[in-house]
Backbone as CSV, one residue per row, in Angstrom:
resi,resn,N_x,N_y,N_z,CA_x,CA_y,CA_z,C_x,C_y,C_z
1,UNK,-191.153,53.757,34.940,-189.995,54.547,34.503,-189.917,54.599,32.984
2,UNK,-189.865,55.885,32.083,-189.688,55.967,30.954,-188.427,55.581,30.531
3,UNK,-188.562,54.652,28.705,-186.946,54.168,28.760,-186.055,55.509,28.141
4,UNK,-184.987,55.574,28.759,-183.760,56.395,28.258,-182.871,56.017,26.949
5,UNK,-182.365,54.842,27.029,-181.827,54.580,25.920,-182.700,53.225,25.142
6,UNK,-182.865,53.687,23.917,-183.504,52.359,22.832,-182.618,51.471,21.996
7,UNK,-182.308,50.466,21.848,-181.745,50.284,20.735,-182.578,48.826,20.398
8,UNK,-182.509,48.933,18.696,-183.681,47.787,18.239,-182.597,47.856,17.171
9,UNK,-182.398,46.316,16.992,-181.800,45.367,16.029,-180.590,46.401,15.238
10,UNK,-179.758,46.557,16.119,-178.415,47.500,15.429,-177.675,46.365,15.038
11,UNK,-177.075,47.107,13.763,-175.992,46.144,13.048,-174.879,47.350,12.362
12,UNK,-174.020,46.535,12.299,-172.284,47.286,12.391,-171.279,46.833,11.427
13,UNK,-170.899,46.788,10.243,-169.545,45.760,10.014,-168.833,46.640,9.582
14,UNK,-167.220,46.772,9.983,-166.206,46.840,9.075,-165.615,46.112,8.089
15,UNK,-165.467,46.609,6.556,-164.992,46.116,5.457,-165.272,44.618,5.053
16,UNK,-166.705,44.596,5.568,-167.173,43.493,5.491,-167.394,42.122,6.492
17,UNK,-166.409,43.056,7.824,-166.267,42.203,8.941,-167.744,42.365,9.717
18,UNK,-168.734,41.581,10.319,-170.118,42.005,11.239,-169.002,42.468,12.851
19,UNK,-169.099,43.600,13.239,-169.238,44.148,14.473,-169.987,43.590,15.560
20,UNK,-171.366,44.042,14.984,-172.625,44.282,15.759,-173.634,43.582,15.302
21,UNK,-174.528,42.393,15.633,-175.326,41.985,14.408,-176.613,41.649,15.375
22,UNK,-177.630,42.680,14.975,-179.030,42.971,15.334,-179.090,43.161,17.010
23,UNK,-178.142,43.841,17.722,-178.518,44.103,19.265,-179.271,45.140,19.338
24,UNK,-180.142,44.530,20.620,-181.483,45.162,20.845,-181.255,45.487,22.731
25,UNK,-181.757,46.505,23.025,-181.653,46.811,24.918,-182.586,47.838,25.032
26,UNK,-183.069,47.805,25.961,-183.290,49.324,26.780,-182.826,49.393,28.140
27,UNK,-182.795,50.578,27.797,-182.403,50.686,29.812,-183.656,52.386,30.131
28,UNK,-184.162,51.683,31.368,-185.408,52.725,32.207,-184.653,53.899,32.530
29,UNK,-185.244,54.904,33.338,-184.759,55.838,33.874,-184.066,55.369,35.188
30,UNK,-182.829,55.965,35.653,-182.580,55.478,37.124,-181.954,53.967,37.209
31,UNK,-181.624,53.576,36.123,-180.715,52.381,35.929,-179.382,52.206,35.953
32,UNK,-178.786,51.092,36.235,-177.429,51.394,36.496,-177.199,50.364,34.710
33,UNK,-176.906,50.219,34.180,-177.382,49.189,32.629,-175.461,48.635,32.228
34,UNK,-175.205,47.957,32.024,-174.103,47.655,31.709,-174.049,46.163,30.479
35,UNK,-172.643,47.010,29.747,-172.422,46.686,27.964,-171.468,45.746,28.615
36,UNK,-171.255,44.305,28.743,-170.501,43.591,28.862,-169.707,42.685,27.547
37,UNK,-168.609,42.231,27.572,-167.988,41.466,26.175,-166.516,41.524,26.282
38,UNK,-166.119,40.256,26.060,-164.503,40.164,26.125,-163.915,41.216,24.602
39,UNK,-162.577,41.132,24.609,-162.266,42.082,23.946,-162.756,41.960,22.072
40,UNK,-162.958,43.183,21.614,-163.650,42.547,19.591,-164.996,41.997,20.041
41,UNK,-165.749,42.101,21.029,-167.125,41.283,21.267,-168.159,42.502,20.786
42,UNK,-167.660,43.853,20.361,-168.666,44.819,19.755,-168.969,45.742,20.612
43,UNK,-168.403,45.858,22.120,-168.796,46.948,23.363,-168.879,47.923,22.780
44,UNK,-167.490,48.367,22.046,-167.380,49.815,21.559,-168.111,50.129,20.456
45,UNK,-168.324,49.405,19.483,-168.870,49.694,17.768,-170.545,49.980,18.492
46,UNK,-171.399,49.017,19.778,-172.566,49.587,20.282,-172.631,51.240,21.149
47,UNK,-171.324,51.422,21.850,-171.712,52.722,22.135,-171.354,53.943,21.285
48,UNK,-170.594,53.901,20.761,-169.752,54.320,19.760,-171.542,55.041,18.575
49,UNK,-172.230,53.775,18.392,-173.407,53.779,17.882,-174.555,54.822,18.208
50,UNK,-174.887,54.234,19.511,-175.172,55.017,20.472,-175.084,56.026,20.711
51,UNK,-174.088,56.905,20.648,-173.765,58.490,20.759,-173.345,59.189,19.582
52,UNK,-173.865,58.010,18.383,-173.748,59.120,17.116,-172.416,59.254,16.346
53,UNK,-171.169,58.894,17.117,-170.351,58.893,16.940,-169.876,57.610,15.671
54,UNK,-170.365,56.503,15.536,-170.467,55.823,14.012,-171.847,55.364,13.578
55,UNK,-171.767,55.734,12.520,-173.363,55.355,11.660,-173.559,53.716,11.632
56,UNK,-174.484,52.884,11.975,-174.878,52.084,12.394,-175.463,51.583,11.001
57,UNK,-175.281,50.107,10.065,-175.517,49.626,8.769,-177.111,49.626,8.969
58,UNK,-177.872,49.462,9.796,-178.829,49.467,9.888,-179.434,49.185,11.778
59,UNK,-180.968,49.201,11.915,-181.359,49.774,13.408,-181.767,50.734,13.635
60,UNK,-182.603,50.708,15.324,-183.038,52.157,14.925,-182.412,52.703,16.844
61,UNK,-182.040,53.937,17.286,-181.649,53.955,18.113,-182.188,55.291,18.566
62,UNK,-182.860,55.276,19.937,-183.013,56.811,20.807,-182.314,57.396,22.295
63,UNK,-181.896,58.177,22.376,-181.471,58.730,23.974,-182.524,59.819,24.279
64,UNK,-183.269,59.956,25.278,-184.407,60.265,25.894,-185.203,60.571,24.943
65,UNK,-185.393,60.262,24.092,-186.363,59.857,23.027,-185.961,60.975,21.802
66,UNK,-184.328,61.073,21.478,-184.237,61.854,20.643,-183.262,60.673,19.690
67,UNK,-182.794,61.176,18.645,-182.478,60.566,17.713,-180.630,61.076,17.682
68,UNK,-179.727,60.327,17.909,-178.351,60.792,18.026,-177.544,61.348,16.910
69,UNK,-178.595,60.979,15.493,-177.752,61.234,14.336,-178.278,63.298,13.902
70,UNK,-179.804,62.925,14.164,-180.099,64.243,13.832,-179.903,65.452,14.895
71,UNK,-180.384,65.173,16.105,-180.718,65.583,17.452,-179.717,65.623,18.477
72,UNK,-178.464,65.873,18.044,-176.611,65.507,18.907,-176.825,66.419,19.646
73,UNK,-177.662,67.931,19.610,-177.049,69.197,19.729,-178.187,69.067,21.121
74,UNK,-179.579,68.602,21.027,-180.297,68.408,22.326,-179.189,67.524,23.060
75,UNK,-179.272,66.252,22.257,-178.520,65.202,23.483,-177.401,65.610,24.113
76,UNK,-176.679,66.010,23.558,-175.324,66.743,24.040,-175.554,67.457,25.179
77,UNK,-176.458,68.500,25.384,-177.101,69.309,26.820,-177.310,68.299,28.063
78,UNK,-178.068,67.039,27.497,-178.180,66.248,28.729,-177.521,64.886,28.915
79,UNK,-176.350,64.756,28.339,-175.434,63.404,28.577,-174.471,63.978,28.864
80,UNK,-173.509,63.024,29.528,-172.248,62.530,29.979,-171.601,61.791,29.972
81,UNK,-170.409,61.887,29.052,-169.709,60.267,28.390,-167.878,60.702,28.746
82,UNK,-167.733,59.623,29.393,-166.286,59.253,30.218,-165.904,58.341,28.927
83,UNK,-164.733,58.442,27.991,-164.245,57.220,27.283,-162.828,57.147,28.348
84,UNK,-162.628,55.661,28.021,-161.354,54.912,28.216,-160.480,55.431,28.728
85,UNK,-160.118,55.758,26.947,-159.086,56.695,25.842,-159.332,58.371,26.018
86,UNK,-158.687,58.709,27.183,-159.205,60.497,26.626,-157.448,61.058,26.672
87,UNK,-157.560,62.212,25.227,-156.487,62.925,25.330,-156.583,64.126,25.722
88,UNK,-155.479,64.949,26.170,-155.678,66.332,26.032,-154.016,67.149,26.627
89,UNK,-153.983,68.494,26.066,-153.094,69.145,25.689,-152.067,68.348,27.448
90,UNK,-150.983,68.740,27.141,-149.968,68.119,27.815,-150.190,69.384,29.417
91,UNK,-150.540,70.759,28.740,-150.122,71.384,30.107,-151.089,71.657,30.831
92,UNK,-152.638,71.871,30.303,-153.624,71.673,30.527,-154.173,71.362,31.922
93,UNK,-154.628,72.360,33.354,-154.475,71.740,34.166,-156.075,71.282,34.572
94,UNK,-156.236,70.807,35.973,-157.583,70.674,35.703,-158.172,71.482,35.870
95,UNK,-158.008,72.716,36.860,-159.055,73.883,37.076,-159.661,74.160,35.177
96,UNK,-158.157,74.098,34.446,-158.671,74.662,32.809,-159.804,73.808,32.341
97,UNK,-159.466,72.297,32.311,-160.219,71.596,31.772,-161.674,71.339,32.034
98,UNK,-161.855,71.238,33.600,-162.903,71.464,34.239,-163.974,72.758,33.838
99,UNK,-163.555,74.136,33.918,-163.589,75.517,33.163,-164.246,75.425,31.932
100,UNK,-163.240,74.659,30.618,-163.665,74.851,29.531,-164.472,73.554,29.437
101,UNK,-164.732,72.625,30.224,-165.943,71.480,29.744,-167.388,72.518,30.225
102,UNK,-167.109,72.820,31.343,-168.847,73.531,32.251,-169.272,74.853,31.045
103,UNK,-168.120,74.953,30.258,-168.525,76.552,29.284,-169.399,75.956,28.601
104,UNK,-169.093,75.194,28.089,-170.014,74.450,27.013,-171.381,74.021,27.302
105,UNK,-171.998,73.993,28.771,-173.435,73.940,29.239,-174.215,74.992,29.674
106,UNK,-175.640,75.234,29.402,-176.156,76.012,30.002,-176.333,75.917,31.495
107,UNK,-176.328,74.949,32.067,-176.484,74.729,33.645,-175.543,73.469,34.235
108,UNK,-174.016,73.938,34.260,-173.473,72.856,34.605,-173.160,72.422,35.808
109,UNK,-172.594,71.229,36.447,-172.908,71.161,38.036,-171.736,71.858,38.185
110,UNK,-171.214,71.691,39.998,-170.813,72.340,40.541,-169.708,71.180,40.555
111,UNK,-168.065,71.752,39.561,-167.274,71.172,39.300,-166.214,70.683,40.665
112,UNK,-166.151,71.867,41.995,-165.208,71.981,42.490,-165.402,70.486,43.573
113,UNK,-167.007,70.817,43.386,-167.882,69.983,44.534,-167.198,68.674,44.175
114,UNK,-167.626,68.343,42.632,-167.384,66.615,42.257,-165.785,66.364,41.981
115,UNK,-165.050,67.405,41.693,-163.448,67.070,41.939,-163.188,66.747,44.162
116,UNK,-164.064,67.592,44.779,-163.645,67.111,46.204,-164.657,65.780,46.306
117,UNK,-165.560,65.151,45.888,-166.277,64.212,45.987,-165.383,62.565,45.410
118,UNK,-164.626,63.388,44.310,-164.034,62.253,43.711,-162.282,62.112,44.366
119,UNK,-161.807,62.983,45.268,-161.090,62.934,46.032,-159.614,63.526,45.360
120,UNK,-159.990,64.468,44.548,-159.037,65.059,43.553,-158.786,66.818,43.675
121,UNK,-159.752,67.403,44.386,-159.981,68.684,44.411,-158.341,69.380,44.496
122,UNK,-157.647,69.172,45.329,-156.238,69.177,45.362,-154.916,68.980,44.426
123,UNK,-155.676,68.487,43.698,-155.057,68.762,41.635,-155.741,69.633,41.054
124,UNK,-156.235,70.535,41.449,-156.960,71.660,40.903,-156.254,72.588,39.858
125,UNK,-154.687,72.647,40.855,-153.926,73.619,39.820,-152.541,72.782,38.704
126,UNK,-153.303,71.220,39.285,-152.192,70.512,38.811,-152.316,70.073,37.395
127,UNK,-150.728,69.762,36.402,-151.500,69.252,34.962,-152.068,68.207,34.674
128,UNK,-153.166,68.165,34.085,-153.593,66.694,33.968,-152.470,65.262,33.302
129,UNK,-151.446,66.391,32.418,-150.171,65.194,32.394,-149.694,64.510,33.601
130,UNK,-149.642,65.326,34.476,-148.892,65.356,36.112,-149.753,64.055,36.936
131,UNK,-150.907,63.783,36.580,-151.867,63.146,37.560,-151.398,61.607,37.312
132,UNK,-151.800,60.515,38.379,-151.622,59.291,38.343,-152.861,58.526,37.269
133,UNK,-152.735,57.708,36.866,-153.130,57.011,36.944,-154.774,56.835,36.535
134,UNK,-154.979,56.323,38.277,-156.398,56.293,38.779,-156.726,58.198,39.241
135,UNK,-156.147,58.740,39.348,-155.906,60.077,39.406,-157.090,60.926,38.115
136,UNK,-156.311,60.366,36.998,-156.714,61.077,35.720,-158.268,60.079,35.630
137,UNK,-158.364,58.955,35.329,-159.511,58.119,35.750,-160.474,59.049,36.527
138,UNK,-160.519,59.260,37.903,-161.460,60.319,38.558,-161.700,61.489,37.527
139,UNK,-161.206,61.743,37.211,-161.084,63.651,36.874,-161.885,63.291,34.949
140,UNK,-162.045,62.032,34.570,-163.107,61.779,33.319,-164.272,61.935,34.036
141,UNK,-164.049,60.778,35.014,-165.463,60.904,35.333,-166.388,61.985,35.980
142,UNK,-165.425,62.892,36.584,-165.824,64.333,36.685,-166.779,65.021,35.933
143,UNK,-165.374,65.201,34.380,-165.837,65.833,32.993,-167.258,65.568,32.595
144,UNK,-167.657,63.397,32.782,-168.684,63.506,32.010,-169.691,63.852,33.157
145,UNK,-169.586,64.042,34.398,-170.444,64.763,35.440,-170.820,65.867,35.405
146,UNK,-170.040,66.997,34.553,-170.208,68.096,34.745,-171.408,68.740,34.021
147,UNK,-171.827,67.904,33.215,-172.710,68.567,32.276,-174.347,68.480,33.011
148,UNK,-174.446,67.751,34.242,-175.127,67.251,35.096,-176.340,66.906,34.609
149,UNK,-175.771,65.677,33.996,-176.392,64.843,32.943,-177.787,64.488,33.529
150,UNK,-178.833,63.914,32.596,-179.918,62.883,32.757,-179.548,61.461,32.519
151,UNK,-178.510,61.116,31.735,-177.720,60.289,31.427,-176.347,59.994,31.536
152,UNK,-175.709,59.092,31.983,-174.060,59.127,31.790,-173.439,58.062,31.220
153,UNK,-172.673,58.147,30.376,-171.607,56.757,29.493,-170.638,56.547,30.204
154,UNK,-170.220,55.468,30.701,-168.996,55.179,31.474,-168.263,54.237,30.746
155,UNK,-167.051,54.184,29.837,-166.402,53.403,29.419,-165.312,52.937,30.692
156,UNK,-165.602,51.579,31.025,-164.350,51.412,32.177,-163.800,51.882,32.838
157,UNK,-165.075,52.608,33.519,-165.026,53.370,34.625,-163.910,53.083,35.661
158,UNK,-163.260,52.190,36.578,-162.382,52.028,37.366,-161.252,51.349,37.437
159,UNK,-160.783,51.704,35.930,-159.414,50.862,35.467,-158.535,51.698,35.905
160,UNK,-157.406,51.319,36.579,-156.482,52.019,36.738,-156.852,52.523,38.598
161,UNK,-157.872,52.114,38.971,-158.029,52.044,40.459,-157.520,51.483,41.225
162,UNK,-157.275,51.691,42.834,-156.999,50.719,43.569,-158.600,50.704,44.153
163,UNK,-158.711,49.852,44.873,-159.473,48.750,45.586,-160.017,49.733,46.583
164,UNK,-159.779,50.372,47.337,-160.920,51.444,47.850,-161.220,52.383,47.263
165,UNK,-160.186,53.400,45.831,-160.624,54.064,44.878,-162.154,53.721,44.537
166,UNK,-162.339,52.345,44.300,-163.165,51.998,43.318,-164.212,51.498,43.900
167,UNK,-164.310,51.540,45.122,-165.115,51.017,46.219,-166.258,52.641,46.416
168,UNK,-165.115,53.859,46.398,-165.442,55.070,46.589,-166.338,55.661,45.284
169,UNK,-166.039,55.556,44.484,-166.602,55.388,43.214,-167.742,54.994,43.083
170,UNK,-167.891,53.604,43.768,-169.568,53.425,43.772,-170.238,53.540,44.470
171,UNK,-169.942,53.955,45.457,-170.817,54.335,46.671,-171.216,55.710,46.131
172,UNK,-170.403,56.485,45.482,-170.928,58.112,44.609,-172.203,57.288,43.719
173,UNK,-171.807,57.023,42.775,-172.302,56.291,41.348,-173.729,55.791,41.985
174,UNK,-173.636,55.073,43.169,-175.248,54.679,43.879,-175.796,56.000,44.115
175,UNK,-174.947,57.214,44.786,-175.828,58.406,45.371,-176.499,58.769,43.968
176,UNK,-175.602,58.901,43.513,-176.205,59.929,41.776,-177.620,58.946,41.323
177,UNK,-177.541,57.366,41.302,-178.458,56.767,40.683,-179.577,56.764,41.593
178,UNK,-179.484,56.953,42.814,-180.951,57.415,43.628,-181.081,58.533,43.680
179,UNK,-180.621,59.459,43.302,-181.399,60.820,42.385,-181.846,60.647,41.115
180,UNK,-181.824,59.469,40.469,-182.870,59.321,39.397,-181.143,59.609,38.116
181,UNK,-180.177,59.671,37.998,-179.426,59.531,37.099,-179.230,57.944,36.347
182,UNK,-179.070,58.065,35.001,-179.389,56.968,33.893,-177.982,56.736,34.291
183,UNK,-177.308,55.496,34.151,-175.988,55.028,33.906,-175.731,54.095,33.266
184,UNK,-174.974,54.096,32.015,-174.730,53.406,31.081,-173.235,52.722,30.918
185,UNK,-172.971,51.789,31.603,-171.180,51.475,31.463,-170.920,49.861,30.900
186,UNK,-169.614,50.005,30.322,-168.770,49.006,29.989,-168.054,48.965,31.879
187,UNK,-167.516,47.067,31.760,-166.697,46.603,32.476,-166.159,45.157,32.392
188,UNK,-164.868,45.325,32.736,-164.336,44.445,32.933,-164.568,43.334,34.472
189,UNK,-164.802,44.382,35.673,-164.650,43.370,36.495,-165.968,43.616,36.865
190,UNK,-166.536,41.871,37.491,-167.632,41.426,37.832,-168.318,41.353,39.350
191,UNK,-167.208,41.985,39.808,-167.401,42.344,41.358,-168.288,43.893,41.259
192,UNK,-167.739,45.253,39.940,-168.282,46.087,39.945,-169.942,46.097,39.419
193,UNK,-169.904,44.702,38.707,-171.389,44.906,37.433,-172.180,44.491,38.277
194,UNK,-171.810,43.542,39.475,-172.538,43.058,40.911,-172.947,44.430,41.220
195,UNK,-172.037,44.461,41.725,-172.882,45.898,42.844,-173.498,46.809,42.450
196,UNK,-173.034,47.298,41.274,-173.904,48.681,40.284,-175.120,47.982,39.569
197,UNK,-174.605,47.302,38.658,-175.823,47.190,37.764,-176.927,46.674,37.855
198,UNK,-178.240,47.035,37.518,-179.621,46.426,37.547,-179.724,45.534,36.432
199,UNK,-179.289,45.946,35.617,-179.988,44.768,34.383,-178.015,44.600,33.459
200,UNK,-177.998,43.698,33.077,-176.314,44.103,31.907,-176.899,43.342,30.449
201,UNK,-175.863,42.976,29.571,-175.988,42.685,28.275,-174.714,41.929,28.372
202,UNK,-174.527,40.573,27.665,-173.497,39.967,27.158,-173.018,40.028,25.836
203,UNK,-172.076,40.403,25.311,-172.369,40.123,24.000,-170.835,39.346,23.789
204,UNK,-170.789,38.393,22.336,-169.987,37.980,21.696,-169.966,37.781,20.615
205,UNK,-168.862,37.858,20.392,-168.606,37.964,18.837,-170.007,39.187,18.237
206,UNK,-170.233,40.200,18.574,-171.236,41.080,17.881,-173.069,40.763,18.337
207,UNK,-172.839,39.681,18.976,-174.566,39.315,19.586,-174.492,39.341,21.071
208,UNK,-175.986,39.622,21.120,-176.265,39.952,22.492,-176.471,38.459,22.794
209,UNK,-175.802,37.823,23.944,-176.009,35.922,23.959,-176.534,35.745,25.570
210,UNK,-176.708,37.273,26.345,-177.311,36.897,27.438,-178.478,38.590,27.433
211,UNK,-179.307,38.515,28.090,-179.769,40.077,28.295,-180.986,40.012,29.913
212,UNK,-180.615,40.595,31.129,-181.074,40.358,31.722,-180.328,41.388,32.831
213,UNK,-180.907,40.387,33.963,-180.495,40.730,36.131,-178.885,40.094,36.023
214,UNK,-178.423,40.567,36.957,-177.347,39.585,36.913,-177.878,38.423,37.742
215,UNK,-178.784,38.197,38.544,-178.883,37.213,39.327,-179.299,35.775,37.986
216,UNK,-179.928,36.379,37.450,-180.693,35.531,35.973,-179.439,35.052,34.996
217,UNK,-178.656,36.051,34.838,-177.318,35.657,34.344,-176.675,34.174,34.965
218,UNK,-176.566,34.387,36.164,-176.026,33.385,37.039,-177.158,32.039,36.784
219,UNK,-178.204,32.545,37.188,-179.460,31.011,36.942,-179.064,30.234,35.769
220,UNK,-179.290,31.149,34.811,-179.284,30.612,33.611,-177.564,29.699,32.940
221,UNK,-176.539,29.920,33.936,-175.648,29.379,33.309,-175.289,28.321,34.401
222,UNK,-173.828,27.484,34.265,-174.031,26.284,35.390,-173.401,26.497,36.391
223,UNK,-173.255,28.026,36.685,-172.191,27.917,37.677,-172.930,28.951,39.026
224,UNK,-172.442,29.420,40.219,-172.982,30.030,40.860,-172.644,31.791,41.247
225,UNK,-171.509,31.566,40.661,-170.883,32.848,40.292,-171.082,33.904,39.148
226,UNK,-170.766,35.276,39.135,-171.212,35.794,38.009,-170.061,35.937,37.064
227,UNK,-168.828,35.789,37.752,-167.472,35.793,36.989,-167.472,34.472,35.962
228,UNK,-168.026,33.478,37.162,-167.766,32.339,35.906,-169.028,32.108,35.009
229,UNK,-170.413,32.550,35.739,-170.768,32.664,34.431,-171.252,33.749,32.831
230,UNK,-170.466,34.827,33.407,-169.921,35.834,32.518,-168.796,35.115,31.497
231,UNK,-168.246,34.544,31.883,-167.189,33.592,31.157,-167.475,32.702,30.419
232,UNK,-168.602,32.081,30.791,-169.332,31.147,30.232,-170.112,31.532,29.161
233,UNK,-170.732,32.541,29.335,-171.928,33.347,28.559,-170.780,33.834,27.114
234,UNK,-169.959,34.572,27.449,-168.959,34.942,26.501,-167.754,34.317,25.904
235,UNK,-167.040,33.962,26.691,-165.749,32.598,25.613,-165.222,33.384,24.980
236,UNK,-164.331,32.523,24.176,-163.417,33.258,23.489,-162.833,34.382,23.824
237,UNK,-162.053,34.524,24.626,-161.734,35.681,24.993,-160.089,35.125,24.592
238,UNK,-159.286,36.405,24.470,-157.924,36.316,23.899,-158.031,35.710,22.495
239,UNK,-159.463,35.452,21.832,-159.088,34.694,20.566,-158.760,36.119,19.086
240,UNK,-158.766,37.216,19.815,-159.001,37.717,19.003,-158.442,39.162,19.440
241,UNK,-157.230,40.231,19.055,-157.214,41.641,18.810,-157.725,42.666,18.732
242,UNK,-158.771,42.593,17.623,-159.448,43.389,17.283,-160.384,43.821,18.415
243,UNK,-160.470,45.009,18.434,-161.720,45.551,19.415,-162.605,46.288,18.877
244,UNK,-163.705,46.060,18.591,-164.233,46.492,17.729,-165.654,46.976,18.619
């Protein structure tokens, strides 16, 4: 499998603060790859990196072997990035939003399909102010579907889910990744990085302090779990605000 995303020895600081200091990953084609780190541990300042979106102090970084700083306008055609944090106009419904994301591709998927797949099709004419929750949650991950990526960014993908929401979610997320789709996500819970991910990344405080399987994750620390030793691997958690 050719690798999709590169990153070699990225580094990051604000105003003198280190972010990011020398993380290195790849993830193959057809991977499920996941950015793990308690909060300020650098999740965001690496993808953030990653998609071009902040210039990186030094490192060198590729998405299907293009370059994100020069080359946005290829990558852009074949990625899909879900953040967190998404805003948009208050009345805005989804048929619109859905509409004006697919304008923007030359071959975009079939929106109506992945709003009834994601169990939303029925807010079609509704505003995206109007939606719940885990509601609006589905309908990102739509957006970054629509472009019917080679790649996809999932920032915390199933926050704001309930418990078969998010169950439903990956049972999609597996179909898409045995059609050969790249998946790239942040998470919080360790029940999801189980089941999805092939390989993850730990990081703290700005370093990568684990990089592997999750099963290897678990070997390598003293416990038999991946929660506790995700916990272990990372620390400090609550010591710090900043999210960086």
């Amino acid at each position: 499998m050719k690798d999709v995303i590169k990153v070699q020895k990225l580094s990051k600081s604000y105003g003198g603060k280190t972010a990011v200091a020398e993380v290195s990953l790849t993830v193959s084609g057809g991977m499920v790859f996941g950015l793990l780190g308690a909060n300020g541990a650098g999740k965001s300042s690496v993808l953030e990196c990653i998609l071009g979106i902040k210039k990186p102090d030094s490192g060198e970084i590729s998405i299907l072997g293009l370059n994100p700083f020069t080359q946005r306008k290829q990558i852009f055609e074949k990625t899909g990035v879900q953040f967190q944090e998404a805003h948009y106009q208050d009345k805005i419904t989804v048929e619109e939003l859905c509409e004006t994301t697919a304008s923007l591709y030359r071959n975009p998927a079939d929106y109506p399909e992945l709003l009834r797949r994601f169990g939303i099709k029925d807010k079609l004419k509704s505003a995206v102010s109007e939606l719940s929750g885990g509601q609006r949650q589905r309908l990102f991950i739509v957006l970054a579907l629509i472009p019917d990526p080679e790649v996809v960014f999932l920032d915390e993908l199933t926050t704001g889910l309930d418990v078969k929401a998010r169950r439903e979610v990956w049972k999609i997320l597996e179909e898409l990744k045995n059609k050969g789709l790249t998946i790239f996500l942040t998470s919080h819970f360790m029940d999801e990085v189980e089941v999805l991910c092939d390989q993850i990344c730990i990081l703290k405080k700005g370093k990568a302090v684990f990089y592997g399987t999750v099963s290897e994750a678990i070997r390598q620390s003293p416990y038999e779990k991946l929660e506790d030793a995700y916990l272990w691997f990372a620390g400090e958690e609550g010591e710090t605000n900043e999210d960086f």
